[in-house]
C-alpha positions in Angstrom: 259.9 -63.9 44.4 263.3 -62.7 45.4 263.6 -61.1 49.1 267.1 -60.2 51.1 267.7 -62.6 53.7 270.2 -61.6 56.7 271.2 -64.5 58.6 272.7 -63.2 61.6 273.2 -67.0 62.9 276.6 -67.9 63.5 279.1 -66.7 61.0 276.1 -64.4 59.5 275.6 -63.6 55.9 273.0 -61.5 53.6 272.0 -62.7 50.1 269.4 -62.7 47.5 267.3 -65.6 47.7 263.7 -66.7 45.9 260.7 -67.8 47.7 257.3 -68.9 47.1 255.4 -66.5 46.5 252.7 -66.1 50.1 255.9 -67.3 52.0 255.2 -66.9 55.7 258.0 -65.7 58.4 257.5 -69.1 60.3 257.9 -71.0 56.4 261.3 -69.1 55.9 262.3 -69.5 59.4 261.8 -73.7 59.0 263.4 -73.6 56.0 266.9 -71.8 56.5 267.3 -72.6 60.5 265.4 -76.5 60.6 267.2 -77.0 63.7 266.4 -73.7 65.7 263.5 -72.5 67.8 262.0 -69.2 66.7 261.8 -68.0 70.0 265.6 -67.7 70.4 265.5 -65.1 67.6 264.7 -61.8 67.0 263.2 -61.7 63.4 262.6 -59.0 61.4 261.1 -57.4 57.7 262.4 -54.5 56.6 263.8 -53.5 60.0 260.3 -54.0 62.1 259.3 -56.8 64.8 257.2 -59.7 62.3 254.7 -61.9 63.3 255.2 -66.1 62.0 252.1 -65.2 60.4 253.5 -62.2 58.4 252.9 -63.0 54.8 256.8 -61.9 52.8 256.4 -60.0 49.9 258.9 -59.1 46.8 262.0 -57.0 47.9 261.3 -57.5 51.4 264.6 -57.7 53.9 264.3 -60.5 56.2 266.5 -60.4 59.6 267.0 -63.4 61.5 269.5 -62.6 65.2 269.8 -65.2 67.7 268.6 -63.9 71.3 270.3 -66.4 72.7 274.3 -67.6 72.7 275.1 -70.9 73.3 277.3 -71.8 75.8 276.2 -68.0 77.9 274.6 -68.5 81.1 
């Protein structure tokens, strides 16, 4: 299934992507930031607070903002 997915990481960018279809938040957050700890982020679908457990459906818009800067104290 195809979802908008707003990586907000870094340099940030938005783009179409396909997922499995019963793709959770916590199974799209392992797969496009491996090396980062969900709990740094804010993460969103379709511009409310998700769950890991949140099951993505079709169309949905998936916002992932670090909490956290490196290098802030």
């Amino acid at each position: 299934m195809r979802i908008l997915f707003i990586n907000n990481h870094g340099g940030g960018f938005a783009d179409h992507i396909e997922v499995a279809d019963a793709t959770t938040v916590a199974a799209l957050f392992e797969e496009r930031l491996p090396d980062c700890r969900a709990e740094d982020f804010l993460i969103r679908v379709n511009r409310q607070p998700a769950s890991a457990d949140q099951v993505l459906q079709p169309g949905d818009r998936v916002s992932m903002t670090p909490t956290k800067i490196e290098g802030a104290r």
